[in-house]
N, C-alpha and C positions, 0 to 999 in steps of 0.2 A: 864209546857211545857218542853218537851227535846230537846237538839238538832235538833234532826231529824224533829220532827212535825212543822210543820209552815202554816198556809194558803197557800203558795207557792203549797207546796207539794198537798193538796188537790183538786186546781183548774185543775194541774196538773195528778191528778188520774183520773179527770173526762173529760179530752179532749180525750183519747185515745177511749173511747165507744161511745164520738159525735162524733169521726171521721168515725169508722168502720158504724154509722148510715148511716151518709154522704158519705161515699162509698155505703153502698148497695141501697142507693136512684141511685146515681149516674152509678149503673151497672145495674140498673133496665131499667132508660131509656135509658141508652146506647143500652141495649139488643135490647129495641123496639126497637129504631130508624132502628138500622141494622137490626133486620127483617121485616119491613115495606122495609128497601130499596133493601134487599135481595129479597122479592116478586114481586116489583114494576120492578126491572131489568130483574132475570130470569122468559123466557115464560113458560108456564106449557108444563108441558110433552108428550111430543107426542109418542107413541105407535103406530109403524107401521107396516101396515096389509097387508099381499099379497091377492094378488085376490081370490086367490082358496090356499084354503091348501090342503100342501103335503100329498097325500095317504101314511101315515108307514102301510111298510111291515110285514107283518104276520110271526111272530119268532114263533116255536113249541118251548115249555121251554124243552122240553127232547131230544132236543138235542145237541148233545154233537160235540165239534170241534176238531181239531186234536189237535189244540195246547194247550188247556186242558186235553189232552190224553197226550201229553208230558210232562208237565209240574206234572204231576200225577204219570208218570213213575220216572221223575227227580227225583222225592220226596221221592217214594220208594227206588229209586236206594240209595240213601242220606241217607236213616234211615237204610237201611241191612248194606250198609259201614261203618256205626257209628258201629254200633253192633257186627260187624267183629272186627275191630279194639280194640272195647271195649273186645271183649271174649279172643283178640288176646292179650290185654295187662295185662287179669287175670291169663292166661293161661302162661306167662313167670313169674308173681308175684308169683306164686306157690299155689293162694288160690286154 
């Protein structure tokens, strides 16, 4: 036998994997208790109904708003000013 081995040591290897037993027994019922008491406290869900539902308005998909017309125009105005800019700064590079 060496140094290191001893009965000690091996009682000792084997309490760390009854403990983690002993934990997951322990997180087990834990779990239940708190959702039994989770259930037992909050009432179920209630879902509330108006009397009459809202008539939605009848959208045409084609068509089109203003402020999608601007924001359209924005975007072009944004990409020829890139382009400008871009020709404008090939145009002094000399290519």
């Amino acid at each position: 036998m060496t140094g290191t081995e001893s009965s000690q040591n091996v009682t000792a290897a084997l309490q760390p994997e009854n403990r983690v037993a002993e934990q997951d027994t322990v997180h087990q019922t834990v779990g239940q208790t708190v959702e039994t008491q989770a259930q037992a406290a909050l009432p179920d869900p209630v879902v509330p109904v108006t009397p009459q539902p809202v008539a939605a308005v009848a959208v045409n998909e084609q068509d089109i708003t203003m402020r999608e017309v601007a924001q359209m125009v924005g975007a072009m105005v944004f990409v020829f000013c890139f382009a400008a800019l871009g020709f404008h700064a090939v145009f002094y590079a000399g290519y």
